[in-house]
C-alpha positions as CSV (number, residue, x, y, z in Angstrom):
1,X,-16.9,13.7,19.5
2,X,-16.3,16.5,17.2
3,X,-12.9,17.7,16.2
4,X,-12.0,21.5,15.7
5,X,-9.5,23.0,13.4
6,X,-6.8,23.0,16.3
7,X,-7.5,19.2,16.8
8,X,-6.7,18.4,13.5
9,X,-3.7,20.2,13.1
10,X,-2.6,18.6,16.4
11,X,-2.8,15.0,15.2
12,X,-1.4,16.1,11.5
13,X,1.7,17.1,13.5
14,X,1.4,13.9,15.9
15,X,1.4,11.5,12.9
16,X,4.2,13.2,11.3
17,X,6.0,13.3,14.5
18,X,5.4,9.6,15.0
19,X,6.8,8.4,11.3
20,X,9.3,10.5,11.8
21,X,10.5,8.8,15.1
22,X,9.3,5.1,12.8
23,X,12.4,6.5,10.3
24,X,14.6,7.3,12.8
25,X,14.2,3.8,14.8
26,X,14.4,1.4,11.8
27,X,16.4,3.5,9.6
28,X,18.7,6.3,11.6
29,X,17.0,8.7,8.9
30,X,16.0,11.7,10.7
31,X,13.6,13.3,7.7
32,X,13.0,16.7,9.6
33,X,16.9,17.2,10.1
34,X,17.1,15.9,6.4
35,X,14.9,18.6,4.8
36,X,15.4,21.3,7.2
37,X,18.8,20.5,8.9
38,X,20.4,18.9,11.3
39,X,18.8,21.0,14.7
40,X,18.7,24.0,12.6
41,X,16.1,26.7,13.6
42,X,13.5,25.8,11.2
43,X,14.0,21.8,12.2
44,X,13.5,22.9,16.1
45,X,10.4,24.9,15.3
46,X,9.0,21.6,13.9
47,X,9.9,19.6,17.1
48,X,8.5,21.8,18.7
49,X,5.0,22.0,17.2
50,X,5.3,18.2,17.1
51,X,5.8,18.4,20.7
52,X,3.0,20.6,21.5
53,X,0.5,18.9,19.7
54,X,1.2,16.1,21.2
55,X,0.5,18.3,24.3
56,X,-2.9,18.9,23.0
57,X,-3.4,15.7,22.1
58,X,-3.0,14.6,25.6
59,X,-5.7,17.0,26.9
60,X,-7.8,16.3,23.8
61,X,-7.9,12.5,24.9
62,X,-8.1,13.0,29.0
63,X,-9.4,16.5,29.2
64,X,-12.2,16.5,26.9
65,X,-13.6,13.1,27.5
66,X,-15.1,13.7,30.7
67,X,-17.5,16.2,28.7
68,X,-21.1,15.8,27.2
69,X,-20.4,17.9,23.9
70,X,-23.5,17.6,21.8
């Protein structure tokens, strides 16, 4: 399976989104708020790209895998 430019962007955001949540469960240290501020417009963008990659990502695992790319 081959991965486009949209796909990797989607599980950058994904991985950042998940250690983010990691700092926030073991260590109450939300990094986003930190660096952009606390629900700030900026910080809200960023949840929400996070959440729409992990949109994607969802399609990207069940919507592509019933395909024959090649």
């Amino acid at each position: 399976m081959k991965f486009s430019a949209i796909d990797w962007i989607a599980i950058v955001l994904v991985i950042i989104g998940g250690l983010n949540w990691g700092l926030i469960g073991l260590f109450k240290f939300d990094l986003v708020a930190a660096i952009f501020g606390n629900m700030s417009g900026l910080s809200r963008f960023v949840y929400d790209l996070v959440g729409l990659a992990a949109l994607w990502m969802l399609y990207v695992a069940f919507g592509k895998m019933g395909r024959n790319e090649g």
